[in-house]
N, C-alpha and C positions, 0 to 999 in steps of 0.2 A: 898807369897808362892803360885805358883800353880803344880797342881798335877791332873794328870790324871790317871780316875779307870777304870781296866776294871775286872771285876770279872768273877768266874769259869774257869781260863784258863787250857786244858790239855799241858802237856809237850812238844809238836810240837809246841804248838803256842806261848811258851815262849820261846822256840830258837829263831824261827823268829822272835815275837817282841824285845828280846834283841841285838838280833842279827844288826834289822834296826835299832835302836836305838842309839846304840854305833856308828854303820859306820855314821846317822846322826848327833852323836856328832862330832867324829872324823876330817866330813866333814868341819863342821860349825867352827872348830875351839872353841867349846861350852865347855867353863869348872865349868859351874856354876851346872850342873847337875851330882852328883856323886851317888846316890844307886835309885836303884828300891823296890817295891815289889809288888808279883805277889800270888795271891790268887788263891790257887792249892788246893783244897780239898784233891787230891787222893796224895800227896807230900809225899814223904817217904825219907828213906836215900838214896837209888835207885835213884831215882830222881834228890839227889843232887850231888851225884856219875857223873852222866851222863850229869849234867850240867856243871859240873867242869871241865870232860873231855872234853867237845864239846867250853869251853871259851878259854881252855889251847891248845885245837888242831887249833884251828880257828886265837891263838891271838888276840883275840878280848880287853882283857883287864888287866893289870896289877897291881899287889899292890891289888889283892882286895881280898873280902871277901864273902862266902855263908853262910847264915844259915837259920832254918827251927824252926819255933814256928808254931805251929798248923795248919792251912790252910792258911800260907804263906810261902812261898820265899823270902829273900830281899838279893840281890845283891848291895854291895857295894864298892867303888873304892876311891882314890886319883887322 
């Protein structure tokens, strides 16, 4: 298994790293990779309000799921 951390992100920089991330999957043809999580201190239900909209406006990804345990995000997919 490998996995990459990056800690403290505020809510800009997880659009944009999900955001490369899915199109690098997409690109690559990469189906081995299906959830994230992103370590958001300040994460609220706002937060995940505005992620859902920004995945759902963008299409970026389908079949998936958000949810919020303490100071994380994890976005997950099929």
């Amino acid at each position: 298994m490998v996995y990459v951390k990056n800690d403290d992100q505020a809510y800009m920089d997880i659009v944009s790293s999900l955001r490369n991330i899915v199109e690098n999957i997409n690109h690559d043809y990469n189906n081995h990779l299906c959830s994230l999580c992103f370590n958001v201190p300040a994460a609220d239900d706002e937060t995940i309000k505005k992620l859902n909209e920004m995945i759902g406006e963008a299409k970026l990804l389908f079949g998936y799921t958000i949810s919020h345990l303490r100071d994380h995000i994890y976005v997950a997919w099929k």
